[in-house]
C-alpha positions as CSV (number, residue, x, y, z in Angstrom):
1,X,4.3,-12.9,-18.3
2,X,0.6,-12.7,-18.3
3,X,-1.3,-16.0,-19.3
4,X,-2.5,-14.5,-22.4
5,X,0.8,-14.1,-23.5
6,X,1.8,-17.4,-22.4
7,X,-0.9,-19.1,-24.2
8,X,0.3,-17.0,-27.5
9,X,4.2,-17.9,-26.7
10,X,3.8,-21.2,-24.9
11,X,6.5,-20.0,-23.2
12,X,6.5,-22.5,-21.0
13,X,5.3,-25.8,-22.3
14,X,5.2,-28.8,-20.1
15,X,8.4,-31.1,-21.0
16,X,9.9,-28.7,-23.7
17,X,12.9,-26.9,-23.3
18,X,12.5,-23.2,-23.0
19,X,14.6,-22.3,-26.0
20,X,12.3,-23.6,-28.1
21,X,9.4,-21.9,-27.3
22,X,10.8,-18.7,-27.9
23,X,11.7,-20.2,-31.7
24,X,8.6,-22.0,-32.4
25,X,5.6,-20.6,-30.2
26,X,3.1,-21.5,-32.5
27,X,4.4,-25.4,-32.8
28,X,4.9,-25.6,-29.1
29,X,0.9,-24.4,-28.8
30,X,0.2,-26.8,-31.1
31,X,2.4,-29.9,-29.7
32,X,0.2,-28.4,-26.1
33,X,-3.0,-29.3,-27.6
34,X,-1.7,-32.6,-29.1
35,X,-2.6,-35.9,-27.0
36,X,-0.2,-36.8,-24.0
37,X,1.5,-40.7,-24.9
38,X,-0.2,-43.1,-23.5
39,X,-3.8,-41.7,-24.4
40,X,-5.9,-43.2,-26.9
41,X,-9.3,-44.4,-27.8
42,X,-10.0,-46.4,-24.7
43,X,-7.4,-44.5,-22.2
44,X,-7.0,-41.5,-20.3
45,X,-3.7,-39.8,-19.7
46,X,-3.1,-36.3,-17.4
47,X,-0.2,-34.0,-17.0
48,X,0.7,-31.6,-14.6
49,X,3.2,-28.9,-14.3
50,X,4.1,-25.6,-12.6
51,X,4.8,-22.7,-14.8
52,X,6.5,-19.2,-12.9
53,X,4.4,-16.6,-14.3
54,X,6.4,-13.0,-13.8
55,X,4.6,-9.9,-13.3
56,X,4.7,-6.8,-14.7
57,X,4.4,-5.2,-11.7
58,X,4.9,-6.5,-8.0
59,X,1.1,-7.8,-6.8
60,X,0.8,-6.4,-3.3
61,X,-2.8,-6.6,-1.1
62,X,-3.2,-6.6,2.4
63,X,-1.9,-9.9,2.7
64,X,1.6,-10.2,0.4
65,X,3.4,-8.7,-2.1
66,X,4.9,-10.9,-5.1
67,X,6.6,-10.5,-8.0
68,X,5.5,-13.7,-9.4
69,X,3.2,-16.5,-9.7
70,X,3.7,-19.8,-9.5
71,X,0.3,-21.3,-11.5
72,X,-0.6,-25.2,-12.0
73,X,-1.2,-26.1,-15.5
74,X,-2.9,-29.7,-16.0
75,X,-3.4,-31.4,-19.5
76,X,-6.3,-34.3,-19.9
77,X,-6.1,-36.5,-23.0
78,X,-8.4,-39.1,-24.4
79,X,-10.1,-40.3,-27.8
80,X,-7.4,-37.7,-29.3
81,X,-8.5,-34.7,-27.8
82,X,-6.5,-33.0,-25.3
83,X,-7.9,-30.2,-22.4
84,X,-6.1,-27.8,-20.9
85,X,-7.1,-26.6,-17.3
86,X,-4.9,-24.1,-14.8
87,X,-4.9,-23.3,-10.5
88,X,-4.0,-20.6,-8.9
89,X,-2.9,-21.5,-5.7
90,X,-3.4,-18.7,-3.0
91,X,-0.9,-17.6,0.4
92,X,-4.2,-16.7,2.1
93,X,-5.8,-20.2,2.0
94,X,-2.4,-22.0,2.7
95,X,-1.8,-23.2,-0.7
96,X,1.6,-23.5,-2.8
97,X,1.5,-24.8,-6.5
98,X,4.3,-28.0,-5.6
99,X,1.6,-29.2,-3.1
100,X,-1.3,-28.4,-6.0
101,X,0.7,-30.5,-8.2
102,X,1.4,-33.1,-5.7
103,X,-2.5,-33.3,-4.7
104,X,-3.3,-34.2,-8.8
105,X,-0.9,-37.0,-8.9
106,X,-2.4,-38.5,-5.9
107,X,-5.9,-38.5,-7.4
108,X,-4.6,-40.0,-10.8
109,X,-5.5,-43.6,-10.0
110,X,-9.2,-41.9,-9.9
111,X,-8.7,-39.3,-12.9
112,X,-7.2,-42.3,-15.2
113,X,-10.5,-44.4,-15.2
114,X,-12.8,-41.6,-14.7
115,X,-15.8,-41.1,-18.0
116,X,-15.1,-36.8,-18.6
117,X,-18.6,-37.2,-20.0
118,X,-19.8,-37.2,-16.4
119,X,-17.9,-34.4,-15.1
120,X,-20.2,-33.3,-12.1
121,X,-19.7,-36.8,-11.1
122,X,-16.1,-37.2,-11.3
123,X,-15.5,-33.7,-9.4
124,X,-17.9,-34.3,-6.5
125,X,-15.4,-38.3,-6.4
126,X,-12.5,-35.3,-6.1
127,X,-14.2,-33.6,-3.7
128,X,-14.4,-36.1,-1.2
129,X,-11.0,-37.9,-2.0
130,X,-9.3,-34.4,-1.4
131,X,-9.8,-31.9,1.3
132,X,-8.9,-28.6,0.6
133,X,-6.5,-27.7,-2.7
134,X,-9.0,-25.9,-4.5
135,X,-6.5,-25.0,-6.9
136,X,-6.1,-28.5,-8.2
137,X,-9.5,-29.0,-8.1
138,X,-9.8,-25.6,-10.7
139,X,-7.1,-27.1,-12.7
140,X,-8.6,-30.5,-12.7
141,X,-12.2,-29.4,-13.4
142,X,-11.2,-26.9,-16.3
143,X,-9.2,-29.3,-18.0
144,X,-12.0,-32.0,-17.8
145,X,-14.5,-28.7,-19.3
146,X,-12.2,-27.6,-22.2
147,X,-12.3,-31.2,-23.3
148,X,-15.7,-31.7,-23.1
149,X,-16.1,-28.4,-25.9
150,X,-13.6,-29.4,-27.8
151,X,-15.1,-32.7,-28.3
152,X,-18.5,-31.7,-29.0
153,X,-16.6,-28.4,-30.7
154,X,-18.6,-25.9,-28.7
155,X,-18.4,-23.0,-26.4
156,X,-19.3,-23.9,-23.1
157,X,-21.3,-21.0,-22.8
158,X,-23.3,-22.4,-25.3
159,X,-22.8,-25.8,-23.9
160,X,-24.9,-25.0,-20.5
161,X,-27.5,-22.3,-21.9
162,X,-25.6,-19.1,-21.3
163,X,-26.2,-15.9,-23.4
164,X,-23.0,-13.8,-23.9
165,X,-25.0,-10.5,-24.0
166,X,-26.3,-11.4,-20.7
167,X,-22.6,-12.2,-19.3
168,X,-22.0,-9.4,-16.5
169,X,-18.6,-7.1,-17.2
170,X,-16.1,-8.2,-14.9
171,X,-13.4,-6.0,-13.3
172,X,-9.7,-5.5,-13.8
173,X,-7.7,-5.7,-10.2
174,X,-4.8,-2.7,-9.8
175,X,-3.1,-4.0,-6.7
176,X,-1.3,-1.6,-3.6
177,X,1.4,0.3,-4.8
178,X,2.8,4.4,-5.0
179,X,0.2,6.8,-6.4
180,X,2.9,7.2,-9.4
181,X,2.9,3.6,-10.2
182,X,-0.8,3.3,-9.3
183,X,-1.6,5.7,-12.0
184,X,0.6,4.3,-14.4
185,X,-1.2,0.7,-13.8
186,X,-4.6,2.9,-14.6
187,X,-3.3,3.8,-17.7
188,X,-2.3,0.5,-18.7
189,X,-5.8,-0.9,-17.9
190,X,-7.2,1.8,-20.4
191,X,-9.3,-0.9,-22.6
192,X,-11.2,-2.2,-19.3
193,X,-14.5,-0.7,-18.5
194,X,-14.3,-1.6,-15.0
195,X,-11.5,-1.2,-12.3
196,X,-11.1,-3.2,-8.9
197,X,-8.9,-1.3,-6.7
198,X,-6.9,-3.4,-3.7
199,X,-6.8,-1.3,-0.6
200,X,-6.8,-2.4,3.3
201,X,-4.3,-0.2,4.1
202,X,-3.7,3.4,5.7
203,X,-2.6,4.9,2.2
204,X,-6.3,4.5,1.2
205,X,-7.2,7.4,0.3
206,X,-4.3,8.3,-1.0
207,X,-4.5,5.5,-3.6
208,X,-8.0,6.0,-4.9
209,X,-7.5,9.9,-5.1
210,X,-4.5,8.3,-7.6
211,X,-6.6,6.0,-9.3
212,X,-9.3,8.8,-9.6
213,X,-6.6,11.4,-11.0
214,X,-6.2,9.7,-14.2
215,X,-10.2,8.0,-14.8
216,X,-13.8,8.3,-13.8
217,X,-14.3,5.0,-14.8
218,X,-16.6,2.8,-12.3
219,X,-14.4,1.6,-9.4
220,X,-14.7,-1.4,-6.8
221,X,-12.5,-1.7,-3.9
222,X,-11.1,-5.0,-2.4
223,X,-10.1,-4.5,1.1
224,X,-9.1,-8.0,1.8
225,X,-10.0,-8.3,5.5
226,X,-7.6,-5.2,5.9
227,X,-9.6,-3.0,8.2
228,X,-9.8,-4.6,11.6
229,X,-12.0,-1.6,13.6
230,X,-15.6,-1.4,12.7
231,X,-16.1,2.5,13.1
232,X,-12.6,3.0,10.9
233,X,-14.3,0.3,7.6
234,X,-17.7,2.8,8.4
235,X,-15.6,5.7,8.0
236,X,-13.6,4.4,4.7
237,X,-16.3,3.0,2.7
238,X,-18.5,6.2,3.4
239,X,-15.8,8.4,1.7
240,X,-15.0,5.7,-1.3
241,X,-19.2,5.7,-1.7
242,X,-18.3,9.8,-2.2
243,X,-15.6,8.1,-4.6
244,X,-17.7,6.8,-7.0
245,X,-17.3,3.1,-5.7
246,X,-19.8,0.7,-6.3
247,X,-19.4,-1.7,-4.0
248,X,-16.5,-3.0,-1.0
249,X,-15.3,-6.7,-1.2
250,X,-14.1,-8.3,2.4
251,X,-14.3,-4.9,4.1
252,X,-13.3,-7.4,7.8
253,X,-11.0,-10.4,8.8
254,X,-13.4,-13.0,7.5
255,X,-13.9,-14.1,11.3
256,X,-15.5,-10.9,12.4
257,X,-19.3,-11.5,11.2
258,X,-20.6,-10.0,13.9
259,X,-18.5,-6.6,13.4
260,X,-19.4,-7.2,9.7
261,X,-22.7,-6.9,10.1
262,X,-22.5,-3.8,12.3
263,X,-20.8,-2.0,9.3
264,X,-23.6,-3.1,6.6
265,X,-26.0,-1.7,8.8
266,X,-24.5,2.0,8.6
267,X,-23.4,1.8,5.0
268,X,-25.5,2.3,1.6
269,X,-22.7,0.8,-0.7
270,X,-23.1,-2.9,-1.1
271,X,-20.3,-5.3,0.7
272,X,-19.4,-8.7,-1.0
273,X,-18.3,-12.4,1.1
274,X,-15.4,-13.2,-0.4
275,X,-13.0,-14.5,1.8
276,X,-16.0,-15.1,4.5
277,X,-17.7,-17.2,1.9
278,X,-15.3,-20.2,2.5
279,X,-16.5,-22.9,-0.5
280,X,-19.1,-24.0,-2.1
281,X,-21.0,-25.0,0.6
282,X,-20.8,-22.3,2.5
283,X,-23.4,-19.1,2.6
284,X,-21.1,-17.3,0.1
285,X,-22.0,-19.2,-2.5
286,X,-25.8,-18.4,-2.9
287,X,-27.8,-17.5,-6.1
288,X,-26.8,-14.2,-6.2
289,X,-29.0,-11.4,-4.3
290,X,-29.4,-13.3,-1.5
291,X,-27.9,-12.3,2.4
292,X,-25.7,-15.3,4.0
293,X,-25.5,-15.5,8.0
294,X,-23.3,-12.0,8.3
295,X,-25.8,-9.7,6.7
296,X,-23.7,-9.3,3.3
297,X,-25.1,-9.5,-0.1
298,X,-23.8,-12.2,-2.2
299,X,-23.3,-10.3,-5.0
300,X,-20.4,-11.7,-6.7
301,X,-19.9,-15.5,-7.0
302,X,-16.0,-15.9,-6.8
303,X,-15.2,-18.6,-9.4
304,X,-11.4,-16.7,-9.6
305,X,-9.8,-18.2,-6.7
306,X,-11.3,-21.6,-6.3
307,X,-13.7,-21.0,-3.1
308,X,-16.5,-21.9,-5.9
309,X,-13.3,-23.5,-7.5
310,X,-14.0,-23.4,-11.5
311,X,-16.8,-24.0,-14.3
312,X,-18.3,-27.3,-12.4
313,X,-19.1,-26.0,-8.8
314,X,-19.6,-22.2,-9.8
315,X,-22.4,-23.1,-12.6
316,X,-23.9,-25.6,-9.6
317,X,-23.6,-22.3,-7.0
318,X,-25.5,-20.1,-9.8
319,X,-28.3,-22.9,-10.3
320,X,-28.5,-22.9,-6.1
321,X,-27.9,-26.9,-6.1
322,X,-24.9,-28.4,-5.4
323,X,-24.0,-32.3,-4.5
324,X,-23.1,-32.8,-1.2
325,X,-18.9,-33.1,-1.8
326,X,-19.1,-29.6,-3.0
């Protein structure tokens, strides 16, 4: 199930039973966005839960292959408004959603008597209570956002200054697979304007010369530190440049800077610090444009997967300022 559809069905409601979410949806949303007991005018109550998302199609990179996700869903209530926030805990940055769960309760003592007005405050007080488990830290922080608009019953978009015309298009991921199923995940992406294509592998080639069978739409590639020999990443992103590709994501093992910077040199193609950017501290969280220590532009700030983990810390990375927890 894709969270979009799990929003619509609430298929999986924290404390409901699963039968009745597929007979009421639109109650269960409701009873979702209704206060947690407890809460009131002068208290705070959270939630937290693991909901199994299942995938249309089995997620494969470089690094795993699932068919499933196991997501962290938080709920914050007080003064009768409730915010919903959500973590997706990551293999690659040895992360499980139990542990993600586990890691909120243990900060509840804090998250109970914390003021959501001040939320840049209470997440740089999570920051340095909790090392690592940036994907409670996403949950926590969305969660604490939602409530925030709801409250004052705007956007935050509108909330912090943003235009929506000036948004950039983000991409749609189609992850490893047979060139028949890779096609067939092409088509199925029809209404996005953008594709990301994983890749890493030795069936490179092979799977762009799918993806480019069936579209000419724009393409980015994520090789997700899959190609460990400098003169074979050279080689690859020269041909997916001839591909139509605008740009390669963690072309290297996120260790090899030096080897990384050895590639930018003889490539015209733009490479993006992902997994090299570590958090929000690190030199892949810059304003965007500038080059961190390996030579790589820092062209895409990764709010997705909780290096910059959510609305708090990626709107601080954009601003170039961050508190010193961050």
């Amino acid at each position: 199930m894709k969270r979009r559809e799990w929003l619509k069905n609430a298929g999986a409601a924290l404390a409901l039973p699963a039968m009745a979410s597929r007979s009421r949806p639109l109650a269960i949303l409701k009873a979702w966005d209704e206060p947690i007991a407890g809460s009131g005018e002068n208290s705070a109550a959270w939630q937290s839960s693991i909901t199994r998302l299942k995938l249309r199609h089995t997620w494969t990179t470089t690094m795993s292959s699932s068919e499933y996700r196991d997501v962290l869903y938080v709920r914050f209530s007080s003064e009768g408004i409730t915010g919903m926030g959500e973590g997706a805990p990551i293999i690659r940055y040895r992360e499980n959603a139990e542990q993600a769960r586990q890691a909120v309760e243990l900060l509840r003592p804090l998250l109970t008597v914390a003021n959501p007005w001040q939320f840049e405050k209470v997440m740089a007080q999570v920051f340095r209570q909790l090392p690592g488990q940036f994907a409670a830290k996403s949950a926590i922080d969305i969660a604490l956002m939602d409530w925030v608009g709801k409250k004052l019953g705007v956007p935050l978009y509108r909330l912090f200054g943003f235009s929506v015309e000036d948004a950039p298009r983000t991409t749609f991921s189609i992850g490893i697979d047979t060139p028949e199923v890779t096609r067939e995940k092409v088509r199925e992406a029809e209404p996005f304007p953008i594709l990301k294509i994983k890749v890493g592998l030795d069936t490179d080639e092979e799977t762009i010369s799918a993806v480019r069978s069936v579209t000419k739409k724009p393409l980015r590639v994520d090789a997700n530190e899959g190609w460990k020999d400098k003169e074979e990443a050279v080689r690859k992103i020269n041909w997916l440049e001839s591909q139509g590709v605008e740009f390669v994501e963690q072309p290297m093992p996120a260790a090899m800077l030096e080897e990384t910077r050895w590639v930018r040199a003889r490539v015209h193609v733009p490479l993006i610090a992902d997994d090299s950017g570590g958090n929000a501290n690190s030199a892949g969280c810059q304003v965007s444009g500038n080059e961190n220590h390996a030579g790589l532009h820092d062209l895409e700030l990764n709010q997705r997967h909780c290096r910059c983990p959510s609305v708090t810390p990626c709107r601080l990375c954009r601003s170039g300022w961050q508190p010193p927890h961050y």
